[in-house]
Every structure is written in structure tokens, then in C-alpha cells.
FIKOL-739648 format. One record per residue (C-alpha): residue number from 0; residue in three letters; x, y, z. Coordinates in pm, 1 decimal. Layout:
<num->NUM | residu->ala | u->X | v->Y | w->Z>
...
END
This chain:
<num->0 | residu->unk | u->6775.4 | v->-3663.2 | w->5822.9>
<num->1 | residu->unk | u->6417.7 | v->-3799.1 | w->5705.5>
<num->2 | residu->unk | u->6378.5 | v->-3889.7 | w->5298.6>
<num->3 | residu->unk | u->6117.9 | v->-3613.1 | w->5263.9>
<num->4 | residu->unk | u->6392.8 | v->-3329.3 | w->5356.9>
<num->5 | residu->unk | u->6497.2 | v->-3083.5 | w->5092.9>
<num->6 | residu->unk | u->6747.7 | v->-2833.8 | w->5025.7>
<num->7 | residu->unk | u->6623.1 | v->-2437.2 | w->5023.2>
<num->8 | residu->unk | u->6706.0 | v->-2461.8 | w->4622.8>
<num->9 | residu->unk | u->6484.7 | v->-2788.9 | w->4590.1>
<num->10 | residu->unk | u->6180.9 | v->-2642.7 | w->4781.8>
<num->11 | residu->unk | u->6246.1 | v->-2295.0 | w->4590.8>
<num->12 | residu->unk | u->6183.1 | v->-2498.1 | w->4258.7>
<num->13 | residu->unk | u->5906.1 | v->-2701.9 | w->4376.8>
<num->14 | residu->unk | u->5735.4 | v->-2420.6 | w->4495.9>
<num->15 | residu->unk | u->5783.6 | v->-2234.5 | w->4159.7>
<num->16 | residu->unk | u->5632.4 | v->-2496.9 | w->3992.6>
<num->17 | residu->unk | u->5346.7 | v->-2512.7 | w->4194.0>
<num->18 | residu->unk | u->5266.7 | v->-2197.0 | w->4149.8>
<num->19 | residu->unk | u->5305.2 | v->-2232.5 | w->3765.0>
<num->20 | residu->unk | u->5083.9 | v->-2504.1 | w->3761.1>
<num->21 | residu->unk | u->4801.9 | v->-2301.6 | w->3989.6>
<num->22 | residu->unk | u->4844.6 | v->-2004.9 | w->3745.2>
<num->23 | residu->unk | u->4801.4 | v->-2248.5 | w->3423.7>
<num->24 | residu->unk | u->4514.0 | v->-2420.0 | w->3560.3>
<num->25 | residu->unk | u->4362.3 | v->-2088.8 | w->3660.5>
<num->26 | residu->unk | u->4328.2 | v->-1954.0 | w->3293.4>
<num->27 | residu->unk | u->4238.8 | v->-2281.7 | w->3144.7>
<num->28 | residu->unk | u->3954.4 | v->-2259.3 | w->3427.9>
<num->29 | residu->unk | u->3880.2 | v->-1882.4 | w->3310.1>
<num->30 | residu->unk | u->3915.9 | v->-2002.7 | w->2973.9>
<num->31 | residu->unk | u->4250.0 | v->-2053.1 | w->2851.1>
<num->32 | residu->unk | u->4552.8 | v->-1827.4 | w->2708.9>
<num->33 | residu->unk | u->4376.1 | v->-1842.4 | w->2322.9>
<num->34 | residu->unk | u->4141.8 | v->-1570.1 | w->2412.8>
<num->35 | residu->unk | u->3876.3 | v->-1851.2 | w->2403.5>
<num->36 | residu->unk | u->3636.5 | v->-1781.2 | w->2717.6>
<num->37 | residu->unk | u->3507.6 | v->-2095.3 | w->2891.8>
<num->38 | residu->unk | u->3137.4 | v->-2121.1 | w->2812.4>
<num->39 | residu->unk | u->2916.1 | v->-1981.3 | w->3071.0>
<num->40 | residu->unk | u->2685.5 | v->-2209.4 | w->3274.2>
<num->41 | residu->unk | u->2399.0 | v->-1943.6 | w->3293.3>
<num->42 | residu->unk | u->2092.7 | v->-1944.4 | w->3037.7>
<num->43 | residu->unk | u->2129.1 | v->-1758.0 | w->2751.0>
<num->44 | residu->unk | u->1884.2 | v->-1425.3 | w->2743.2>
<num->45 | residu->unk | u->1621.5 | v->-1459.6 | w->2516.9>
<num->46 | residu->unk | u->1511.7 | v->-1150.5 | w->2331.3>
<num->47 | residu->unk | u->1163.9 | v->-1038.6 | w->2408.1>
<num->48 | residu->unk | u->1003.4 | v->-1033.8 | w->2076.2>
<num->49 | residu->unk | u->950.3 | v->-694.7 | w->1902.1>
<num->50 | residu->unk | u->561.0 | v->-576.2 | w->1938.0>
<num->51 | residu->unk | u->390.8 | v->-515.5 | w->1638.3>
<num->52 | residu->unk | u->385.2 | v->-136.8 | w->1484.0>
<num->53 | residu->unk | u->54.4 | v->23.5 | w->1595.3>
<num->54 | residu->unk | u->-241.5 | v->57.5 | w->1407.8>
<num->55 | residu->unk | u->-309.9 | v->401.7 | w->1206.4>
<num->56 | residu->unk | u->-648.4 | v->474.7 | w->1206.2>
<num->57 | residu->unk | u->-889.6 | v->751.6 | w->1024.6>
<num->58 | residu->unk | u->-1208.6 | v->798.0 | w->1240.3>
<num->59 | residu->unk | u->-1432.8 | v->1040.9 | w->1046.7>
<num->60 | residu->unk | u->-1832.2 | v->1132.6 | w->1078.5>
<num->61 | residu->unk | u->-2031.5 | v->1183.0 | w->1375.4>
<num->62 | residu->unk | u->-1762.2 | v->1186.8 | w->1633.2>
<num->63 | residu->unk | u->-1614.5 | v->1431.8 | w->1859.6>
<num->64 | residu->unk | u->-1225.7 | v->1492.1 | w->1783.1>
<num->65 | residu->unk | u->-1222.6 | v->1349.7 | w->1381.5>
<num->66 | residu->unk | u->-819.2 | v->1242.4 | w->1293.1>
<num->67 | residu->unk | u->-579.3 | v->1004.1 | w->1256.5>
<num->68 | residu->unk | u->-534.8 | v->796.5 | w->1521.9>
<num->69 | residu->unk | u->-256.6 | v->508.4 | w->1691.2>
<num->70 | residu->unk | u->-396.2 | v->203.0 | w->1834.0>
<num->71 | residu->unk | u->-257.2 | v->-166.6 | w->1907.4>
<num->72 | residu->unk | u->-351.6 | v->-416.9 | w->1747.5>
<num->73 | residu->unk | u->-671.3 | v->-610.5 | w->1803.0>
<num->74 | residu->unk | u->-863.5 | v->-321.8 | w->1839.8>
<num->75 | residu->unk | u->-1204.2 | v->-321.6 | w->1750.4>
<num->76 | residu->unk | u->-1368.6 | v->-27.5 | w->1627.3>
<num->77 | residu->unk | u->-1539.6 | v->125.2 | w->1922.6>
<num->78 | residu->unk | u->-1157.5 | v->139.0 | w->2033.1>
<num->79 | residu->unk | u->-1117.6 | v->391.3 | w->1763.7>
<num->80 | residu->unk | u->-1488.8 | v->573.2 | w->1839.1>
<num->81 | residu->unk | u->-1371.2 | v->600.6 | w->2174.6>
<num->82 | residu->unk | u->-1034.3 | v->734.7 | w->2080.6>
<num->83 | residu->unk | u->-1167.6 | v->999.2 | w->1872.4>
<num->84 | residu->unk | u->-1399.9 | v->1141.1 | w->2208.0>
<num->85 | residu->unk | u->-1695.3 | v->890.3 | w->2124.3>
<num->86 | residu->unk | u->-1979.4 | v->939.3 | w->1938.9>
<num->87 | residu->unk | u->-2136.8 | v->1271.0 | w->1912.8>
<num->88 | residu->unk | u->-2479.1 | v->1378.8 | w->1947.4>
<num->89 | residu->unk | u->-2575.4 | v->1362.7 | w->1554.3>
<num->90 | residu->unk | u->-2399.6 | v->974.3 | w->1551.5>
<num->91 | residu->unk | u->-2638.8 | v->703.6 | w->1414.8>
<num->92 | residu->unk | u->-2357.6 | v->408.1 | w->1605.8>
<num->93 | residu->unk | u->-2669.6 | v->189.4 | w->1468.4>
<num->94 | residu->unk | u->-2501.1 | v->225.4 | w->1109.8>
<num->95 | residu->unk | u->-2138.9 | v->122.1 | w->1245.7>
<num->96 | residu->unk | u->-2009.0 | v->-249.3 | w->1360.1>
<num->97 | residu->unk | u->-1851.6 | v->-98.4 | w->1651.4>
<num->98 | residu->unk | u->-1717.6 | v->-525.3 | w->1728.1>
<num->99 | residu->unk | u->-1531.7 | v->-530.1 | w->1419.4>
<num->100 | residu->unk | u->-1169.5 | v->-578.1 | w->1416.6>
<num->101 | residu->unk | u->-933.2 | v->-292.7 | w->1286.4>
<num->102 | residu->unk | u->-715.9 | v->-277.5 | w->999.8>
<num->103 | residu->unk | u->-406.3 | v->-35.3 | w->989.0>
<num->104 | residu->unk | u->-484.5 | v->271.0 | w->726.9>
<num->105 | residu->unk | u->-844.3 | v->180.8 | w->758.4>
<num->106 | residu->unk | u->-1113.8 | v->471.3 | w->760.4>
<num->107 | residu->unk | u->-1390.6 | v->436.3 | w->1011.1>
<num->108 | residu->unk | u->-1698.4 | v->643.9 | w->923.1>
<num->109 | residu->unk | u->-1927.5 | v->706.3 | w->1201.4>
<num->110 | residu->unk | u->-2272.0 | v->813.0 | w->1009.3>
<num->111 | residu->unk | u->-2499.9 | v->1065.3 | w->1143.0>
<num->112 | residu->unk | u->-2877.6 | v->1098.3 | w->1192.3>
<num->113 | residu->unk | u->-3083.8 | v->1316.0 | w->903.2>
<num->114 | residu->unk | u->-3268.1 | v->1591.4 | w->996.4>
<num->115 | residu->unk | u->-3597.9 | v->1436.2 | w->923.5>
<num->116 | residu->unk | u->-3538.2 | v->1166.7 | w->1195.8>
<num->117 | residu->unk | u->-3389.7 | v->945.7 | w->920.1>
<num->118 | residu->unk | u->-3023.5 | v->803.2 | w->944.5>
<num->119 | residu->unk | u->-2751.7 | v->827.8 | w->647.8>
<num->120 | residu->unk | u->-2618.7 | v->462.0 | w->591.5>
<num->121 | residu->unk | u->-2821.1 | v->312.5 | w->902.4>
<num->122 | residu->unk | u->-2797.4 | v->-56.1 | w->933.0>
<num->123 | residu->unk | u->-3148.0 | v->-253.0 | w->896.4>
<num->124 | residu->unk | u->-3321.5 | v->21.4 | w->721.5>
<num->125 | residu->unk | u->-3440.3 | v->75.9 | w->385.3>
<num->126 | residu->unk | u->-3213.9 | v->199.3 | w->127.2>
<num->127 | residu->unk | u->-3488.6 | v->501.9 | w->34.8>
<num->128 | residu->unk | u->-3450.6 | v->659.5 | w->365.3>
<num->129 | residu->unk | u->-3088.2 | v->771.1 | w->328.6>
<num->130 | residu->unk | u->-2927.0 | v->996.2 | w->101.5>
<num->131 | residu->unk | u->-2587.0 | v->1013.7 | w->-62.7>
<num->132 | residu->unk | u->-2396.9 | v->732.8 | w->-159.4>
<num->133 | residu->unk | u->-2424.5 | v->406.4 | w->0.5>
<num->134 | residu->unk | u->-2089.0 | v->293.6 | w->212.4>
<num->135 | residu->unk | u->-1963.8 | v->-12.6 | w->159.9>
<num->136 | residu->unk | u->-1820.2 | v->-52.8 | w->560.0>
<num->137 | residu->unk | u->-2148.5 | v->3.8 | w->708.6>
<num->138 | residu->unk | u->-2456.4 | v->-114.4 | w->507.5>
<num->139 | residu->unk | u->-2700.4 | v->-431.9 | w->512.8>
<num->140 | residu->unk | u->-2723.0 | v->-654.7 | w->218.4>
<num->141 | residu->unk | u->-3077.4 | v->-499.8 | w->207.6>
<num->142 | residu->unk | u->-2897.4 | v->-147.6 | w->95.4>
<num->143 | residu->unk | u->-2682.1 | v->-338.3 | w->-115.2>
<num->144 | residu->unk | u->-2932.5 | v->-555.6 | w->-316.3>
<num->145 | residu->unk | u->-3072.1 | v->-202.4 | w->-377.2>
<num->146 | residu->unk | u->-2772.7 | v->-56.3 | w->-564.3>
<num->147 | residu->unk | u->-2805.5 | v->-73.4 | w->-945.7>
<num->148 | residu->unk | u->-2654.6 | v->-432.7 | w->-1084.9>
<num->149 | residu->unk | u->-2621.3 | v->-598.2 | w->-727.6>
<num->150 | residu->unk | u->-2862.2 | v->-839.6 | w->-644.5>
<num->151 | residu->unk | u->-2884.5 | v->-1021.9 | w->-333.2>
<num->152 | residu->unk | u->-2600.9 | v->-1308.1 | w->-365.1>
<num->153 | residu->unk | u->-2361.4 | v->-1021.7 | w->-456.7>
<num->154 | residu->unk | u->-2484.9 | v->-813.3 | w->-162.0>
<num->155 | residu->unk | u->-2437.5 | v->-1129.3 | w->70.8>
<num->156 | residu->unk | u->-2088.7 | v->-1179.4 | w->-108.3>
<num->157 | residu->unk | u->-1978.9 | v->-803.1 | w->-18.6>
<num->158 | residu->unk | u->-2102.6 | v->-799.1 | w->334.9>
<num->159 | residu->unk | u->-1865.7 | v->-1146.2 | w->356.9>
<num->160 | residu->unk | u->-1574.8 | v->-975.6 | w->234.6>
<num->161 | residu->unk | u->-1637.9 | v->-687.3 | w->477.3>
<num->162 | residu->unk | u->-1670.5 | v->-938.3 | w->755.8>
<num->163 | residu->unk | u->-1356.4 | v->-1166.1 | w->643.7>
<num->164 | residu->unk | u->-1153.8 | v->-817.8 | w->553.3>
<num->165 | residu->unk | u->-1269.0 | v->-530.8 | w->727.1>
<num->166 | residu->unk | u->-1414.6 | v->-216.0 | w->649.7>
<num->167 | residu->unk | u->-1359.6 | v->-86.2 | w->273.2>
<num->168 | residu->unk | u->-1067.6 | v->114.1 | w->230.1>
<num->169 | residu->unk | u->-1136.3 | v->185.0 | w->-167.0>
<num->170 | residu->unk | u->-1401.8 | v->162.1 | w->-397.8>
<num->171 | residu->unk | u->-1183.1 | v->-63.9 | w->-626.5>
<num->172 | residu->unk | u->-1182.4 | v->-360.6 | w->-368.9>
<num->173 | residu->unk | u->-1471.8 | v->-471.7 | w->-494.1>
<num->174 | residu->unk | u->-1296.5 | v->-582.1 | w->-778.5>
<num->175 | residu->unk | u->-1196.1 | v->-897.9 | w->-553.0>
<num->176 | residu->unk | u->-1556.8 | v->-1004.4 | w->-524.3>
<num->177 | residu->unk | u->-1729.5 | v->-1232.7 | w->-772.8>
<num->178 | residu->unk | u->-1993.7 | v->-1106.3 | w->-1025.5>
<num->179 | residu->unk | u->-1851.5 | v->-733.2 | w->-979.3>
<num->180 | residu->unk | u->-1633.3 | v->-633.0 | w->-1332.5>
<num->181 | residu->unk | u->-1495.8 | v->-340.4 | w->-1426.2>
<num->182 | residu->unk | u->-1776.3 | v->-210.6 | w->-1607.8>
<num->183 | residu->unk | u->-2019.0 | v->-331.1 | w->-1298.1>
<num->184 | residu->unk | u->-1745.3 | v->-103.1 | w->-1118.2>
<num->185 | residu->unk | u->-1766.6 | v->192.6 | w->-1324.0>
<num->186 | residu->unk | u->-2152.6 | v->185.9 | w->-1258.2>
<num->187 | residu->unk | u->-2165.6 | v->142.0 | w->-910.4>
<num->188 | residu->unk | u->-1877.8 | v->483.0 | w->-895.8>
<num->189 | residu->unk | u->-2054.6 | v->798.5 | w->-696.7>
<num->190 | residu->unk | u->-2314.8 | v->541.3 | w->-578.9>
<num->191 | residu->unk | u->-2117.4 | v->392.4 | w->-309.3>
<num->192 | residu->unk | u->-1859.6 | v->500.4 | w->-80.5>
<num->193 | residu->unk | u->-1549.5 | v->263.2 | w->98.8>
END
């Protein structure tokens, strides 16, 4: 008989152990018998980041469908013009910065043409051609040096604040420029519009 022979009870244990072995290194390959799992050798998934809420809108004045209106942001406001139908035949778009950049709750006023071929809030004309109050998103320094109390460094420093800000949403913001106090405020009320 050779050295390597073995009796039916020595190759039944051997083989037993074997296969306790194969079964022990199989979980601590799968990641052990402490509930532990092995860590996986794929990439983790990266969340796509959340986009940004949409822009609410109010597009009033010389447009088609007036209203509220979602857009994404970094829309300009011809987006919005062109969401509310565009521009309808009465729209002076010369009065309206159609490039700037949208704010969320921010009103968009598209001004319309006077009957007498004159243009409520036009840009680059004088501020005795329109009528009503003077709005604060779409005039020239010009109309602004104009107003009672403004002269033209304020009117400069309003139509930077509107450029750095966007359009007016309130009267009241232009408590945040310099040389405009409360009681410059209270005199420039039912003159102006945001």
C-alpha cells in the first residue's frame, strides 16, 4: 500500500473539512458571517444635483395672454414677452430691456404706445411726452433726472441698481439707493411706478 492511501473514514473527514473550509471562505469572500458586506469594487452613484425651482414671473401691459408665468432660470425678459404670446399691437418693446436677466416674483411691464403717436414710459424720450407715473424698470436717467428731487447722479445711481438688480419689484427699493430718504420717498409716491 502507497503512504498517500486512506481509510473511507479518513477521506470522509478530509473531505468534510474541505468543504467547511470552501463554505467559510465563501462568506468571508461575500462578506463574512457579521452581516458586514464586503465593499463593492464599483463607483459609487453620484446624485445628479437638484435643478433650481423655476422662475415665477408677472408679465403685464401690452402683451397678448397677461399672467403669471414659470420659467428657468437665466431667462431674460423677452423669454417672458414671448411666454405671455409676445408683444401686442399697442406694445412700445422700445420702453422694455427685453436682454435683461429675470428675477423670480418679478413684474415685467410691457408699455404701450399713446394714442397721439406718443409712448407711455418709452426709453430715450422725453419725460413730457408720457403720462402717468414714471416706472422705475423701464425708464432712462433722462425720465428720471426729471422726477421731482432726483437729479442726474441719482438717476444714474437708480438705472445701476436696475441693471445690477433687476427690474423694480416695489416702490420702497429705492430706499437702498444713496441720496433717496424716506421723506425723498414719500415725494416721489404716485409719481413712479416699480
Amino acid at each position: 500500500m502507497s503512504a498517500f492511501s486512506l481509510s473511507r473514514r479518513q477521506a470522509l473527514v478530509a473531505a468534510g473539512a474541505l468543504a467547511l473550509v470552501l463554505v467559510l471562505a465563501g462568506k468571508l469572500l461575500a462578506g463574512g458571517s457579521s452581516g458586514h458586506r464586503a465593499p463593492a469594487f464599483a463607483l459609487p452613484r453620484a446624485e445628479p444635483p437638484a435643478p433650481p425651482p423655476a422662475l415665477v414671473v408677472d408679465v403685464a401691459g401690452a402683451v397678448r395672454l397677461p399672467g403669471l408665468y414659470r420659467l428657468p432660470h437665466g431667462s431674460r425678459v423677452a423669454d417672458a414677452v414671448a411666454k405671455a404670446g409676445g408683444a401686442n399691437a399697442r406694445a412700445a418693446l422700445d420702453g422694455v430691456n427685453l436682454a435683461a436677466p429675470l428675477a423670480d416674483g418679478e413684474q415685467v411691464v410691457v408699455p404701450t404706445k399713446l394714442a397721439g403717436g406718443g409712448v407711455a414710459a418709452p426709453a430715450g424720450s422725453s419725460p413730457t411726452s408720457t403720462t402717468g407715473p414714471v416706472s422705475l424698470s423701464t425708464a432712462t436717467a433722462e425720465q428720471l433726472d426729471a422726477l421731482p428731487g432726483i437729479g442726474p447722479v441719482t438717476a444714474q445711481k437708480i438705472v445701476d441698481y436696475r441693471t445690477a438688480h433687476g427690474a423694480f419689484r416695489s416702490v420702497d427699493e429705492l430706499d437702498a439707493i444713496s441720496g433717496i430718504g424716506p421723506a425723498k420717498l414719500d415725494q416721489l409716491r404716485g409719481l413712479v411706478v416699480p
